[in-house]
N, C-alpha and C positions, 0 to 999 in steps of 0.2 A: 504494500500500500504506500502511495508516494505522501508525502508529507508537505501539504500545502501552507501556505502565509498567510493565506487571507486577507491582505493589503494591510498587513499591522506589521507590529515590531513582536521577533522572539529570540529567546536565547541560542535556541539549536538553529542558528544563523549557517553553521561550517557546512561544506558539502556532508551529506550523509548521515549526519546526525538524527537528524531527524526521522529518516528511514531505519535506522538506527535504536531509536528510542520505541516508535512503533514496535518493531519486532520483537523487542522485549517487552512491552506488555501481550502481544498477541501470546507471547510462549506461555503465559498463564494465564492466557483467557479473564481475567479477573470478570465478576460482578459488581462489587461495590469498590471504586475508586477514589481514593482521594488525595486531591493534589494542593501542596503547603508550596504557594508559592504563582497564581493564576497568572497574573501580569497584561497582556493583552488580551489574554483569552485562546491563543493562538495554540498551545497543546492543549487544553483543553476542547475545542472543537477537533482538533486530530483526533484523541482519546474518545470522541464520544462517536463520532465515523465510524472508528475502529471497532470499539462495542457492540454499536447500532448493529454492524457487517454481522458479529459475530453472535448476536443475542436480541437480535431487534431489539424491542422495547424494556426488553428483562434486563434492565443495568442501572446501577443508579450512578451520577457524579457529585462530589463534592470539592469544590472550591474554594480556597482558604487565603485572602492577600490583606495588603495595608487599605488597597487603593487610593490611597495617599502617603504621601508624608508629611509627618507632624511631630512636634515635641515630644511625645509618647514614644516615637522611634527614630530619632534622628539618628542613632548609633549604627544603625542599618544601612546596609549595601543597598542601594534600589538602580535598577538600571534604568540610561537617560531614558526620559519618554519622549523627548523630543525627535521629530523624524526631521531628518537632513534632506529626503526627495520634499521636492517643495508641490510635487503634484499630492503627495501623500500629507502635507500642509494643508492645504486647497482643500483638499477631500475634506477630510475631518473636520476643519473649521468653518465651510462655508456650506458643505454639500450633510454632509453628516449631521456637525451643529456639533457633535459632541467630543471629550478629551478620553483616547480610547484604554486609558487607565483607572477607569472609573466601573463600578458595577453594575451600573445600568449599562454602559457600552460593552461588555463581557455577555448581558444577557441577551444584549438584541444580536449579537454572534450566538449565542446559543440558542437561540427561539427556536430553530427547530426541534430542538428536545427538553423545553422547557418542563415537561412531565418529570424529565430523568436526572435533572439537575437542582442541586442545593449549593447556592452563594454564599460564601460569610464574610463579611466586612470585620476587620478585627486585627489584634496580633497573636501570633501563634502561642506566645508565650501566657497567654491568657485562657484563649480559647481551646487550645487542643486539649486541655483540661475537663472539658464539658462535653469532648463527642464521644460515642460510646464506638468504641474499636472494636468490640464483637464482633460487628456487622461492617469491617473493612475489610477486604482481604491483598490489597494494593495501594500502596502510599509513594507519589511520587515527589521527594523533596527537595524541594527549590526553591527556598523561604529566603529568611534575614542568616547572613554570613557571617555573622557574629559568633564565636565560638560558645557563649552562654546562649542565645537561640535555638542554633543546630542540636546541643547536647539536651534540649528541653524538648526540643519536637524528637528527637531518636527515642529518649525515655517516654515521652506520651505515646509514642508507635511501636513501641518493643511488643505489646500484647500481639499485634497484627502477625510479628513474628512467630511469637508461640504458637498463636492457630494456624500455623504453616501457608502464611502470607508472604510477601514482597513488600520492602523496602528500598527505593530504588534513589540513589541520592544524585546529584547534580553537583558541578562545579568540587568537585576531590580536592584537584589538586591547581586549585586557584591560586596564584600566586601572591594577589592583591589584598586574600580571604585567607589566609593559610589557619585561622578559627575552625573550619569546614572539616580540615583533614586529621587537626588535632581533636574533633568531638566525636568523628567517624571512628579514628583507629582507639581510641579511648573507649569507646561505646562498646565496636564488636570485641576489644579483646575481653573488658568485663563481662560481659554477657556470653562470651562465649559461640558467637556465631559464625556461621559462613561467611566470606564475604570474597566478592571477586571484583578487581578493578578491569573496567573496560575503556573502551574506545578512546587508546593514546589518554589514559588518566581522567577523564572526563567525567564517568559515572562509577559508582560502586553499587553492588546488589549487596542486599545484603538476606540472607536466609536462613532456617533455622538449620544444623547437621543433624 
């Protein structure tokens, strides 16, 4: 399945990544998805494509970002949202109307599965606290890089593990983030889990042995 843009901004910008990133959610087919980290909305409509193919209407998504930045997390990584095409300027602010880092512009990207999809406006550090992991069996993480972040959303998602889930994390071995790789390999060695670095450092799985 190719992995489209959808005239927004995303992080699996490199070639192949994104085909990439699909393939490893297909390989466990998951049900309930949930991604720490939405941003333009951009894997998440991949993600629910993907589903859709695989499960039609039987899939739920959940969605987890700042959609802003504010004093509450200023310490946080956030990628620019500014788009440099000036056609993708135009778009957005005259044809659109709207700033597509916002949760209402994520959901009119998602309308078509507006049944299969749950938004949360919030920080993870707060919120991941209140969802019930039971009913996750798929967490893709690409939140705040903060190394006290990263280490709160892996201990909020550890349980996903135990029920013989996927945790799938983003940006390893960032250089600018190196928080990221210190809450990773701190996480699986305490815990004791599988973990396997892919694509040239990029993502790490992490699963139960």
């Amino acid at each position: 399945m190719k992995y489209k843009k959808y005239f927004r901004k995303t992080s699996l910008k490199q070639k192949g990544d994104g085909e990439f990133f699909l393939a490893e959610i297909k390989r466990k087919k998951p049900k309930s998805f949930l991604e720490i980290g939405v941003f333009h909305g951009v894997t998440a409509r991949n993600v629910c494509e993907l589903l859709f193919k695989i499960h039609n209407h039987d899939f739920k998504y959940i969605g987890l970002d700042l959609f802003k930045k504010n004093q509450e997390n200023e310490s946080e990584i956030i990628p620019n949202t500014n788009f440099s095409n000036p056609f993708k300027q135009f778009y957005f602010k005259y044809i659109k109307r709207q700033d597509p880092y916002t949760i209402e512009a994520v959901e009119d990207l998602l309308r078509k599965f507006k049944e299969n999809i749950y938004l949360i406006k919030g920080n993870s550090n707060t919120v991941l606290k209140k969802i019930d992991m039971s009913k996750i069996d798929y967490v893709f993480l690409d939140g705040g890089h903060d190394y006290e972040t990263v280490k709160n959303d892996l201990n909020c998602c550890s349980s996903v593990i135990d029920n013989n889930g996927t945790i799938l994390c983003d940006d390893y071995n960032l250089s600018y983030a190196p928080g990221v790789k210190k809450a990773i390999d701190e996480f699986v060695k305490l815990k004791n889990y599988r973990f396997e670095i892919l694509r040239n450092s990029r993502f790490v799985r992490i699963e139960k042995k």
